[in-house]
N, C-alpha and C positions, 0 to 999 in steps of 0.2 A: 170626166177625164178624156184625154183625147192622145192617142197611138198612132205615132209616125214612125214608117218602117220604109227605108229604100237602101234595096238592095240588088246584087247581080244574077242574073239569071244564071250564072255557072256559080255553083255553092253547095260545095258538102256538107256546110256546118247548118247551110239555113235554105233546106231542100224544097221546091214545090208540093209535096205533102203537110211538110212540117207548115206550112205557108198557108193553106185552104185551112188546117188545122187551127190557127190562132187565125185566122179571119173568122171562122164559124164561129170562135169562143167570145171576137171583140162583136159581132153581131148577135150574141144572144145575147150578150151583157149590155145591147144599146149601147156601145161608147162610139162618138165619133172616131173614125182612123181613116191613115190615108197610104196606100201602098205604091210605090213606085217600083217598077223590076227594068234593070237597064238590059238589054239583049244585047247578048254578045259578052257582056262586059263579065268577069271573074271574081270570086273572091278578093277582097282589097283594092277594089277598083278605084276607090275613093281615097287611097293615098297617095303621096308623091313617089310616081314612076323613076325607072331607070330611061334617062332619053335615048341611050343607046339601043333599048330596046321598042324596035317598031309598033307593037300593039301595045305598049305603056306610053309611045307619044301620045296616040289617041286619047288620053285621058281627059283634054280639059273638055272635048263634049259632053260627057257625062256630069263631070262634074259641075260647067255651067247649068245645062238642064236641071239638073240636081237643086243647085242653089236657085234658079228662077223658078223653078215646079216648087217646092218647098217654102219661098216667100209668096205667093202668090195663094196655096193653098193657106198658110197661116194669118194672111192676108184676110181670106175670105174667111176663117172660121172664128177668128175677131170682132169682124161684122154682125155674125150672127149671135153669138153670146154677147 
């Protein structure tokens, strides 16, 4: 099985604790996984902004990264399986 998780570094629902927590769990269980944490970026980063609002223009950085960091890793774990 393999666990992909990318998320915003600013997040009440999915806090850096909670984060080390389910990474120790997917490494004792051997599953491969792949985390991404965007900086800066918030809760919901990954949805369609308001343009009127300046730090929601920002968004399509994140979310290209997002989509090339994620083809690239699933890329690469194809390969190996």
């Amino acid at each position: 099985m393999i666990a992909i998780t990318l998320q915003s570094e600013i997040d009440n629902a999915f806090t850096p604790e909670l984060r080390r927590a389910i990474e120790e769990d997917l490494s004792a269980r051997k599953m491969t996984y792949y985390f991404q944490v965007f900086s800066g970026a918030s809760h919901g980063f990954a949805t369609r902004g308001d343009p009127a609002v300046e730090s929601q223009r920002r968004r399509p950085f994140p979310l290209l990264t997002l989509h090339h960091g994620l083809c690239s890793w699933v890329s690469r774990v194809l390969r190996v399986l």
